[in-house]
TIMI-2910 file (N, C-alpha, C, CB; in pm, 1 decimal, decimal comma, always signed):
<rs>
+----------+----------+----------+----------+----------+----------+----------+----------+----------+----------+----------+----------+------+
!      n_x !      n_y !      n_z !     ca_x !     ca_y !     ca_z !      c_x !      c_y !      c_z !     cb_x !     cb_y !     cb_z ! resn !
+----------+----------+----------+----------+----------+----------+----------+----------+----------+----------+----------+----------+------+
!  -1545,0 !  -6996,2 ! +11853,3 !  -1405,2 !  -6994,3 ! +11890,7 !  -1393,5 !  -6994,4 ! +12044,3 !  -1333,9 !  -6870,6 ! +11829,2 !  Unk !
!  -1239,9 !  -7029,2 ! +12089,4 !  -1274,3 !  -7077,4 ! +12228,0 !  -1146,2 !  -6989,9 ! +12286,2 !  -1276,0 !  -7267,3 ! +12256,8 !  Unk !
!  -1099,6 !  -6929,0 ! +12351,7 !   -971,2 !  -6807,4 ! +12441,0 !   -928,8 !  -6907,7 ! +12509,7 !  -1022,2 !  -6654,6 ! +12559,8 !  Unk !
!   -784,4 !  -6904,2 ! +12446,8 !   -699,8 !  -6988,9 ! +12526,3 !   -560,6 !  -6920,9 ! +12563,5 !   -677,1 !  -7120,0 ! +12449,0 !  Unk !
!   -446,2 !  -6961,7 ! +12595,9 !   -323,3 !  -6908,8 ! +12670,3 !   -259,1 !  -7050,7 ! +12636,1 !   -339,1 !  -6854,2 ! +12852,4 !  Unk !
!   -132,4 !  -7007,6 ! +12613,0 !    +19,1 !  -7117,2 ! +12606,0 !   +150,6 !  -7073,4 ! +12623,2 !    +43,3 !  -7182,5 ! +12470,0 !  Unk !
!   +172,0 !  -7138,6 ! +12748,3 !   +276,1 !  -7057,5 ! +12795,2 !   +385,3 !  -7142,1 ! +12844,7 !   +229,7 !  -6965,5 ! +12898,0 !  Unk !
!   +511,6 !  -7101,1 ! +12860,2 !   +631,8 !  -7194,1 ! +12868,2 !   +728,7 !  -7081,5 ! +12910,8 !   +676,1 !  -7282,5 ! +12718,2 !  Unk !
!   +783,2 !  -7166,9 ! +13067,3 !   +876,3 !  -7081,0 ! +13114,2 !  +1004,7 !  -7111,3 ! +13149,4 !   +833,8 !  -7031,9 ! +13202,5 !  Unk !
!  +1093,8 !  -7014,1 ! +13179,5 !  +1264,0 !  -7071,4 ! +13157,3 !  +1255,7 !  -6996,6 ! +13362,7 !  +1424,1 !  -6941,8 ! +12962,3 !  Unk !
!  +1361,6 !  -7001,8 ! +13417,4 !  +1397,2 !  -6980,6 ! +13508,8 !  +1433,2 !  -6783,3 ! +13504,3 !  +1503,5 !  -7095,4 ! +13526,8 !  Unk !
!  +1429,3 !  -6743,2 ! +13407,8 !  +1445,0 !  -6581,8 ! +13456,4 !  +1351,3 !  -6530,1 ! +13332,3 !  +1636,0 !  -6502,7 ! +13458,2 !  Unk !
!  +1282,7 !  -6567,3 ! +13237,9 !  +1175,7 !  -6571,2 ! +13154,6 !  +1065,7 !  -6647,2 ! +13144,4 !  +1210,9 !  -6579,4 ! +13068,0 !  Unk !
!   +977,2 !  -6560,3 ! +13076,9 !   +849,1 !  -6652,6 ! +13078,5 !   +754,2 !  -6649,3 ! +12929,1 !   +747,3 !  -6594,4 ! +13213,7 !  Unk !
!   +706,8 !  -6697,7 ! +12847,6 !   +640,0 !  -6632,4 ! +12715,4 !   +491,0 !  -6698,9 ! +12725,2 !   +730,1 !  -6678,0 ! +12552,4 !  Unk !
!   +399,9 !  -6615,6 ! +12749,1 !   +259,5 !  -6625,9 ! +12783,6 !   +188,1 !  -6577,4 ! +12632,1 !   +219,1 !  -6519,8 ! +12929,0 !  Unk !
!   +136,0 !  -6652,1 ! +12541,2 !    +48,0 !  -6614,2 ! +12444,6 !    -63,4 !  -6671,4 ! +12411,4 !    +97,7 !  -6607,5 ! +12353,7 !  Unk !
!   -138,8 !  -6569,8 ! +12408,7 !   -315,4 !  -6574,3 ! +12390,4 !   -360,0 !  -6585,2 ! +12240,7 !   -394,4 !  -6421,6 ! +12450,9 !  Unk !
!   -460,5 !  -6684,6 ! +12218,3 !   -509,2 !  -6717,6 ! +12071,9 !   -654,7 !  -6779,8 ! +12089,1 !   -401,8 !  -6831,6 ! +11989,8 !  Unk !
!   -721,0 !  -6746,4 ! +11982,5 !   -852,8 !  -6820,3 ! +11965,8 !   -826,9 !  -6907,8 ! +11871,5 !   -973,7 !  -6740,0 ! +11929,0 !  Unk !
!   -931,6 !  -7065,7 ! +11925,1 !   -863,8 !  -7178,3 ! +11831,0 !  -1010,9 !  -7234,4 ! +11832,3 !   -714,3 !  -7292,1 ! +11895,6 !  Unk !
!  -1024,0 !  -7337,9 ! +11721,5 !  -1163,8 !  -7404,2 ! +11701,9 !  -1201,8 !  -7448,5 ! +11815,4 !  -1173,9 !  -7514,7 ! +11608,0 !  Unk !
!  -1323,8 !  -7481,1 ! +11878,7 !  -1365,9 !  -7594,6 ! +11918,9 !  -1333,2 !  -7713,9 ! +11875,1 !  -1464,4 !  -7591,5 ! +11914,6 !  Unk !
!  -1307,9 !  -7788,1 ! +12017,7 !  -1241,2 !  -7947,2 ! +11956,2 !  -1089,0 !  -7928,1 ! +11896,6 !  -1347,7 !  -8016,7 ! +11805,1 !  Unk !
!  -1020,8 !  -7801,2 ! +11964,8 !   -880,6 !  -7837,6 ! +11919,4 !   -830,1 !  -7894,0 ! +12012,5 !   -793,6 !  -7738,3 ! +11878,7 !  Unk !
!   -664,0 !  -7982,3 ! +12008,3 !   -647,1 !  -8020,5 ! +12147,3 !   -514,5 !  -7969,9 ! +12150,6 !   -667,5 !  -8176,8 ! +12189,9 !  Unk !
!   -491,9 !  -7995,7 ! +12274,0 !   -384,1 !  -7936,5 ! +12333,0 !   -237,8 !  -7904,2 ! +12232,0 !   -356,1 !  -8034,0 ! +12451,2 !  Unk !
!   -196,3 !  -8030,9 ! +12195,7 !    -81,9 !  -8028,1 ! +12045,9 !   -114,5 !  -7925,9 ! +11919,5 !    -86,5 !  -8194,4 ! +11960,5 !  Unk !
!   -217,3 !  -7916,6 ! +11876,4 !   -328,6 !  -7850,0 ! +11789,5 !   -290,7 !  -7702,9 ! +11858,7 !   -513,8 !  -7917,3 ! +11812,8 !  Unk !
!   -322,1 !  -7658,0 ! +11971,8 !   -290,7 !  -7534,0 ! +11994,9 !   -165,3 !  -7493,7 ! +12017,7 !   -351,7 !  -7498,2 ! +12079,1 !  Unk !
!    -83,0 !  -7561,7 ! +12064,4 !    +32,3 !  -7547,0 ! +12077,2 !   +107,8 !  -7494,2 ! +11949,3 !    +71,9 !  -7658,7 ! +12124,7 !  Unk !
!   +115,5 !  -7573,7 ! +11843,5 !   +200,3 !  -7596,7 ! +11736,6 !   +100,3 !  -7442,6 ! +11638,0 !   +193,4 !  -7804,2 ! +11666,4 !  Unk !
!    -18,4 !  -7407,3 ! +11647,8 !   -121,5 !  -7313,0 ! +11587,0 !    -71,5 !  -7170,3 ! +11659,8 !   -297,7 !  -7362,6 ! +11626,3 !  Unk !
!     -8,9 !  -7150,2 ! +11810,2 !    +18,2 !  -7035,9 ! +11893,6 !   +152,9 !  -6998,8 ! +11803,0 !    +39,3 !  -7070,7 ! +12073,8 !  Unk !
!   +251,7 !  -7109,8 ! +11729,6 !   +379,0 !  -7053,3 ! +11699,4 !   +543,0 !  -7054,2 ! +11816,9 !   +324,2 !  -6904,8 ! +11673,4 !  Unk !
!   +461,4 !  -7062,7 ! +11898,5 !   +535,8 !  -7081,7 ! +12088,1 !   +653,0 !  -7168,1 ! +12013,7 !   +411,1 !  -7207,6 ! +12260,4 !  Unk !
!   +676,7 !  -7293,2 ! +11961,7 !   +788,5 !  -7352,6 ! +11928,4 !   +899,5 !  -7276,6 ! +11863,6 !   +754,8 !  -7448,2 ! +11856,7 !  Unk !
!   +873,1 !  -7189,8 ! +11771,0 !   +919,6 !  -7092,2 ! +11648,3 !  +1035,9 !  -7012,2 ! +11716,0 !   +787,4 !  -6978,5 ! +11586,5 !  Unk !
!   +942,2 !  -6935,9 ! +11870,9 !   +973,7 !  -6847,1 ! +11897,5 !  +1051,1 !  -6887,7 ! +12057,3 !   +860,8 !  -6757,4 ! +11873,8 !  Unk !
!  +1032,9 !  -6994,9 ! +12060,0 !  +1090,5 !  -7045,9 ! +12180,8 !  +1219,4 !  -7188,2 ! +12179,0 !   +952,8 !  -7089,2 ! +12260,0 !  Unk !
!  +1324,2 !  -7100,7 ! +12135,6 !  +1446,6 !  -7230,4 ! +12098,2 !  +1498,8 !  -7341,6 ! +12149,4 !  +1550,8 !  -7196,1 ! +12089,0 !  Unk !
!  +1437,0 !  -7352,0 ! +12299,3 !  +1430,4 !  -7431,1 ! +12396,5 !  +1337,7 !  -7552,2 ! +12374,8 !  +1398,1 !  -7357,2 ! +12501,6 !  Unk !
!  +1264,5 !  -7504,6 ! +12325,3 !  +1123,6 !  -7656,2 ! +12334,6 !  +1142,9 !  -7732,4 ! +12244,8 !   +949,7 !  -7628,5 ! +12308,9 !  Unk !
!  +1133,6 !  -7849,9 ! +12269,6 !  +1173,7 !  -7937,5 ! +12191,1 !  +1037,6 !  -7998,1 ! +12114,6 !  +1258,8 !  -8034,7 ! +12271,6 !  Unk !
!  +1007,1 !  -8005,3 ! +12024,3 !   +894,6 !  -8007,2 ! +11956,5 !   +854,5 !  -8158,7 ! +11937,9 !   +912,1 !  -7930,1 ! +11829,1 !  Unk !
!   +951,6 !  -8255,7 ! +11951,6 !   +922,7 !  -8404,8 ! +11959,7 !   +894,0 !  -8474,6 ! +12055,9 !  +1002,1 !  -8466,6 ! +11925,4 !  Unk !
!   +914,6 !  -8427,2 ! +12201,4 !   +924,6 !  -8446,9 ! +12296,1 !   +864,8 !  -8360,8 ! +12382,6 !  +1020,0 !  -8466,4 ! +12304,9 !  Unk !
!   +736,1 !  -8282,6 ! +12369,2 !   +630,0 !  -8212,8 ! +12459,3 !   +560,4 !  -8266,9 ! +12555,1 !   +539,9 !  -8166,5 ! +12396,9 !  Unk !
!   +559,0 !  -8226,8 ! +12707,6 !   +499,2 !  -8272,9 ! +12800,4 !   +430,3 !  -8125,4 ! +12806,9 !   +584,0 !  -8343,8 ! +12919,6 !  Unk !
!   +326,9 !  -8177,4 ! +12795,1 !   +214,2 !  -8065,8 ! +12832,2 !   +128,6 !  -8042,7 ! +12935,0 !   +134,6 !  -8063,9 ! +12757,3 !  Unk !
!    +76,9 !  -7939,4 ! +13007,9 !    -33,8 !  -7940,4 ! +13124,5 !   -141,7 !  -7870,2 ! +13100,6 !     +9,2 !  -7890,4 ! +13249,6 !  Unk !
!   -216,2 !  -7836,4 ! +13151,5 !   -360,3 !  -7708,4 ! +13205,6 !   -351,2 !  -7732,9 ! +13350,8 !   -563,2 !  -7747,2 ! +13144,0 !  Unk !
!   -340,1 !  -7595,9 ! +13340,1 !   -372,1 !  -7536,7 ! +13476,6 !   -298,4 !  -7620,4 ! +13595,0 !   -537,4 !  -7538,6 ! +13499,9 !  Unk !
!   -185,4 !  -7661,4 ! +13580,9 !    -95,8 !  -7765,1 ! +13655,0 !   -143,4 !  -7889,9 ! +13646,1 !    -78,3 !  -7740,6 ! +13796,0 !  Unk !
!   -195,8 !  -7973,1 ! +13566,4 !   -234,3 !  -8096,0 ! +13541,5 !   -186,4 !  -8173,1 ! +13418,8 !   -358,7 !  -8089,7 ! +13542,1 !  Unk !
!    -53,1 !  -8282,6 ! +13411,3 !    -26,0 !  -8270,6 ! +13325,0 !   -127,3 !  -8362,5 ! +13217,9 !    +97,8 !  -8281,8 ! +13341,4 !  Unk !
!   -145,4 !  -8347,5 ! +13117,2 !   -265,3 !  -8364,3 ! +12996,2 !   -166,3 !  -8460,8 ! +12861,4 !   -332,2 !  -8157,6 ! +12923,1 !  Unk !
!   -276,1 !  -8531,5 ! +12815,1 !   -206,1 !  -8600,9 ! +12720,9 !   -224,7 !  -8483,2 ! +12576,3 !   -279,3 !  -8773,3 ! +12705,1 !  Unk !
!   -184,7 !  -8471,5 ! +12432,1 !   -101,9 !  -8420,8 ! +12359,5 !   -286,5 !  -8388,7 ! +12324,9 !    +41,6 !  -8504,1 ! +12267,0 !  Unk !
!   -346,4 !  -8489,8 ! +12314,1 !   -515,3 !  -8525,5 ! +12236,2 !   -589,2 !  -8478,8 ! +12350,2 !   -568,7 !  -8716,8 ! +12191,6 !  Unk !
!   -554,6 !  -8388,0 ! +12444,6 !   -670,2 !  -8301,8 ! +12542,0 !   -747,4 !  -8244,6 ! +12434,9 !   -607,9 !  -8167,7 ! +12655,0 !  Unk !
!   -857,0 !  -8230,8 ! +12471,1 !   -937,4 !  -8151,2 ! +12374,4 !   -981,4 !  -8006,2 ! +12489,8 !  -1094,4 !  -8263,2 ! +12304,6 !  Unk !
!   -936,8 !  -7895,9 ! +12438,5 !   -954,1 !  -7750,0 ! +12511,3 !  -1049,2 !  -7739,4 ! +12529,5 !   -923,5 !  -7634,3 ! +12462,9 !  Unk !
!  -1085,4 !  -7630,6 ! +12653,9 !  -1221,1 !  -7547,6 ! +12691,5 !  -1200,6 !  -7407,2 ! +12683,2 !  -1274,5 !  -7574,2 ! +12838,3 !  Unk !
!  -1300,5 !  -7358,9 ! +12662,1 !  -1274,0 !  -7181,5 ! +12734,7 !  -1176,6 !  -7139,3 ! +12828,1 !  -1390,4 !  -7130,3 ! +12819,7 !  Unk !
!  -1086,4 !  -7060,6 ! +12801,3 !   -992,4 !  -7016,1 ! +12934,5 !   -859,7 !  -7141,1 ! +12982,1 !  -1120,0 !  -7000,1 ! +13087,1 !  Unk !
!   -861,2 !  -7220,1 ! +12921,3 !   -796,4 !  -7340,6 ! +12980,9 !   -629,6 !  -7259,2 ! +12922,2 !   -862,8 !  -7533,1 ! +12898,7 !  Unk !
!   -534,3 !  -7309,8 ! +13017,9 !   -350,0 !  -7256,6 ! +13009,8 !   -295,3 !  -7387,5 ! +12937,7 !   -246,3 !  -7230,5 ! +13201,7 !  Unk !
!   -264,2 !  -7393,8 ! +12833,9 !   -158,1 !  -7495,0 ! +12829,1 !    -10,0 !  -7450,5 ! +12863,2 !   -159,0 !  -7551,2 ! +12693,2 !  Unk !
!    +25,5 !  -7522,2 ! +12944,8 !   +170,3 !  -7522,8 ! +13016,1 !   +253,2 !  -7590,8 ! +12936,0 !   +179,2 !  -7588,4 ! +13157,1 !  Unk !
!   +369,7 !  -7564,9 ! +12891,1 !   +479,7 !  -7656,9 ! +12811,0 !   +582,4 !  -7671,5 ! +12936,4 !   +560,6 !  -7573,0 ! +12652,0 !  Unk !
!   +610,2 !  -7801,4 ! +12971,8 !   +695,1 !  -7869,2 ! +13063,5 !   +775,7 !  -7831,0 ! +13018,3 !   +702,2 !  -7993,7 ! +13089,3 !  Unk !
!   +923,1 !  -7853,7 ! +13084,2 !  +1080,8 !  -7843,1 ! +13054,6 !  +1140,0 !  -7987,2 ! +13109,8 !  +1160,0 !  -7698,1 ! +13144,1 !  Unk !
!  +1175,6 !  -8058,7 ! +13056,6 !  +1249,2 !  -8224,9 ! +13145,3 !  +1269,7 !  -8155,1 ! +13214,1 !  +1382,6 !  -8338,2 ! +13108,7 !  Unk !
!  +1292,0 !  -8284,0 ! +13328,6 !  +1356,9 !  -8305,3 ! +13482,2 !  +1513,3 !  -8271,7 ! +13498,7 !  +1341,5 !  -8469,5 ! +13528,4 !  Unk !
!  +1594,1 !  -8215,0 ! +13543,7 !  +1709,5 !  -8210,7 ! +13546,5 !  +1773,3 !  -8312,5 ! +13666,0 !  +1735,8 !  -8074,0 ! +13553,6 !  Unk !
!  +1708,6 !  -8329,7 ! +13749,6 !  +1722,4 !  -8421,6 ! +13855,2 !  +1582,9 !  -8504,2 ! +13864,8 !  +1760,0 !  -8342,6 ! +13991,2 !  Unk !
!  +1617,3 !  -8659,8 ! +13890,9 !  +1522,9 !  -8721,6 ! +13930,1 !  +1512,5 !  -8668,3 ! +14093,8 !  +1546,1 !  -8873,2 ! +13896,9 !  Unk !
!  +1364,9 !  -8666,8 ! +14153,4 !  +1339,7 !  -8618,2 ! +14272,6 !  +1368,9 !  -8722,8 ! +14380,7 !  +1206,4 !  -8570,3 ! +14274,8 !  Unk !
!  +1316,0 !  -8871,8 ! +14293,0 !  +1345,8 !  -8985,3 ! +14390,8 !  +1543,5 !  -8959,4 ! +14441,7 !  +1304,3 !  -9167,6 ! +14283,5 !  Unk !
!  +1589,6 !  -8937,8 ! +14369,7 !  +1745,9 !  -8986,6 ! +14367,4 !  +1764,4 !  -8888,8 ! +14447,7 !  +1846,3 !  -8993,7 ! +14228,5 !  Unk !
!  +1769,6 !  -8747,1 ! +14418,9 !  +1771,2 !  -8625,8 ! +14516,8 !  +1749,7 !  -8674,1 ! +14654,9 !  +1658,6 !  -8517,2 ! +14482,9 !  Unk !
!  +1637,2 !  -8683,8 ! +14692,9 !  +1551,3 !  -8721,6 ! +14774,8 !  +1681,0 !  -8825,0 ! +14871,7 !  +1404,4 !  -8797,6 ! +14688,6 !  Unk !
!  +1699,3 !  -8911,0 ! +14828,3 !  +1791,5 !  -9026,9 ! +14889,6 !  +1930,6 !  -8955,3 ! +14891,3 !  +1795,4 !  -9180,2 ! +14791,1 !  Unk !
!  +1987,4 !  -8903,0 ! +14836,4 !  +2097,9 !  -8833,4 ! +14859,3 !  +2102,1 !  -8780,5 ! +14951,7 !  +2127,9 !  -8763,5 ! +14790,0 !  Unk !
!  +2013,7 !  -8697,7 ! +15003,4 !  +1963,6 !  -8592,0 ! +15103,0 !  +1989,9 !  -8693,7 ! +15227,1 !  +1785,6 !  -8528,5 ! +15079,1 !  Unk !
!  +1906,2 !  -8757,7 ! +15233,2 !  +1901,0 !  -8887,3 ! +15325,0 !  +2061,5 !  -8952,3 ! +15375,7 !  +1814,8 !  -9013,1 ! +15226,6 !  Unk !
!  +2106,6 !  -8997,9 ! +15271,9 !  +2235,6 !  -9038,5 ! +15317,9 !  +2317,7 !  -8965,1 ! +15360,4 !  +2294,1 !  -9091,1 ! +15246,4 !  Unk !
!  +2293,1 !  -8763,2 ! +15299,1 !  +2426,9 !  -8717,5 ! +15395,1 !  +2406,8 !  -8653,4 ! +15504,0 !  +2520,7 !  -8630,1 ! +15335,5 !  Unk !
!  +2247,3 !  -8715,8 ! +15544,0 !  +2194,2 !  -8638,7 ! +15688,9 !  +2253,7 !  -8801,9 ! +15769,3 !  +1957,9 !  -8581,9 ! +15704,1 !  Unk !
!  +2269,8 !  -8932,8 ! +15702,4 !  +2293,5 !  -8978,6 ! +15835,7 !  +2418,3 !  -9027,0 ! +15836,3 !  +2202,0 !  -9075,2 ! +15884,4 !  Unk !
!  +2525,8 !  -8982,7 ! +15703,7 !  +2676,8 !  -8966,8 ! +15747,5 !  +2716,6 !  -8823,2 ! +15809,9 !  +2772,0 !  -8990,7 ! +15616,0 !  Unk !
!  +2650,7 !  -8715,2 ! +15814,9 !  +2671,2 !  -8604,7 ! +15919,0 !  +2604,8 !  -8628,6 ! +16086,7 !  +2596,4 !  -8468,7 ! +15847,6 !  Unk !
!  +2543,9 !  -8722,7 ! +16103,8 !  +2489,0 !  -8773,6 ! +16208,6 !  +2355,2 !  -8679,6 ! +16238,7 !  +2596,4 !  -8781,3 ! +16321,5 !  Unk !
!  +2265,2 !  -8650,7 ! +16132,0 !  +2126,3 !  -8567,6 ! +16156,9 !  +2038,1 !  -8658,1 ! +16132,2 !  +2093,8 !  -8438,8 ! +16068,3 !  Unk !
!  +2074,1 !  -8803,3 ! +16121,9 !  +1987,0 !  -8866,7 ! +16098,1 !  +2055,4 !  -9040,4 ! +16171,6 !  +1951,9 !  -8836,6 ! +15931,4 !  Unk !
!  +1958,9 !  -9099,0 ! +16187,7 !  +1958,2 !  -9265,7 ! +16300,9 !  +1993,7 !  -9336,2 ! +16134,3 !  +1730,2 !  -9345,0 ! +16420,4 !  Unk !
!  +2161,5 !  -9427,2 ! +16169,4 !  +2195,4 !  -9477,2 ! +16031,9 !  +2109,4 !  -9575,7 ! +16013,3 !  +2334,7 !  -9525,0 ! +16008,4 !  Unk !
!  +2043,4 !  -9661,0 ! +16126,0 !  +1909,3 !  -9741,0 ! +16048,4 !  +1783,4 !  -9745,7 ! +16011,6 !  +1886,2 !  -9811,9 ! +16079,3 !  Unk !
!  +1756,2 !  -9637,9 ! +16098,8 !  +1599,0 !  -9606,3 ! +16065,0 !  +1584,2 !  -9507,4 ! +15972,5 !  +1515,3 !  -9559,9 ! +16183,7 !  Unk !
!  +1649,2 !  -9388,0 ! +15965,0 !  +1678,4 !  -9282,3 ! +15932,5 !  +1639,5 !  -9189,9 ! +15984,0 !  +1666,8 !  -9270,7 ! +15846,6 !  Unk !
!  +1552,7 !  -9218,1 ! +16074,2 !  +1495,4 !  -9129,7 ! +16163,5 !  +1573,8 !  -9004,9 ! +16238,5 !  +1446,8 !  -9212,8 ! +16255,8 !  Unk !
!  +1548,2 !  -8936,3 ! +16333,6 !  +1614,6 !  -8849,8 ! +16395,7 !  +1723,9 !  -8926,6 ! +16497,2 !  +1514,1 !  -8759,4 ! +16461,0 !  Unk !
!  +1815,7 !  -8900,9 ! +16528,5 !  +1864,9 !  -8960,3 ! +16649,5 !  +1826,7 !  -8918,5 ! +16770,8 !  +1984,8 !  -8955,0 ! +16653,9 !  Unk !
!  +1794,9 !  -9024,6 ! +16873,3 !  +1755,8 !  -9000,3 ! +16984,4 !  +1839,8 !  -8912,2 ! +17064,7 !  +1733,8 !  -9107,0 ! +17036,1 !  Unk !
!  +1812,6 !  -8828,0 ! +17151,6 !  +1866,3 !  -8685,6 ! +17207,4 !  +1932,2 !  -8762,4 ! +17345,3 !  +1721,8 !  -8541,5 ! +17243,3 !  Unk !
!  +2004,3 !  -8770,4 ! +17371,5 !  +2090,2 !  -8835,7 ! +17474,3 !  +2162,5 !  -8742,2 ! +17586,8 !  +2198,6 !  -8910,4 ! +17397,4 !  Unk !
+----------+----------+----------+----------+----------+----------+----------+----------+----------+----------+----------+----------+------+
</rs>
């Protein structure tokens, strides 16, 4: 048997649970074997993005000793789009050069 952890967190909670699972289980395999879905009304069980140890992992990882599976939460914002938003209202407040985007030169 192999000590593993699966854990999935919300913004003011967190549910961390420890289980021994075969060798050669994989990541989905432990997940759905911990119960974490049951007890966690948030996760969407069709739609799992999973990690270890901050790496995100396909569903058919096959576990090691000690390894975390992480259960993702979707994106609420794309970062690209954020990202450019940011951008445009630094250079309609004038914190930013409207063509380069750069800084404006100090005059």
């Amino acid at each position: 048997m192999i000590n593993i952890e699966v854990v999935f967190a919300l913004p003011t909670t967190a549910t961390c649970l420890s289980l021994e699972v075969q060798p050669g289980c994989t990541a989905e395999q432990a997940v759905i074997q911990s119960g974490i879905i049951e007890k966690c009304s948030e996760i969407d069980a069709n739609a799992l993005t999973l990690g270890v140890w901050n790496r995100t992992v396909k569903a058919n990882y096959e576990l090691k000793d000690g390894d975390r599976i992480e259960i993702y939460r979707p994106l609420i914002a794309d970062p690209k789009d954020a990202r450019r938003k940011r951008a445009e209202k630094a250079k309609e407040e004038g914190r930013a050069n409207k063509i380069t985007g750069g800084r404006p030169l100090e005059r």
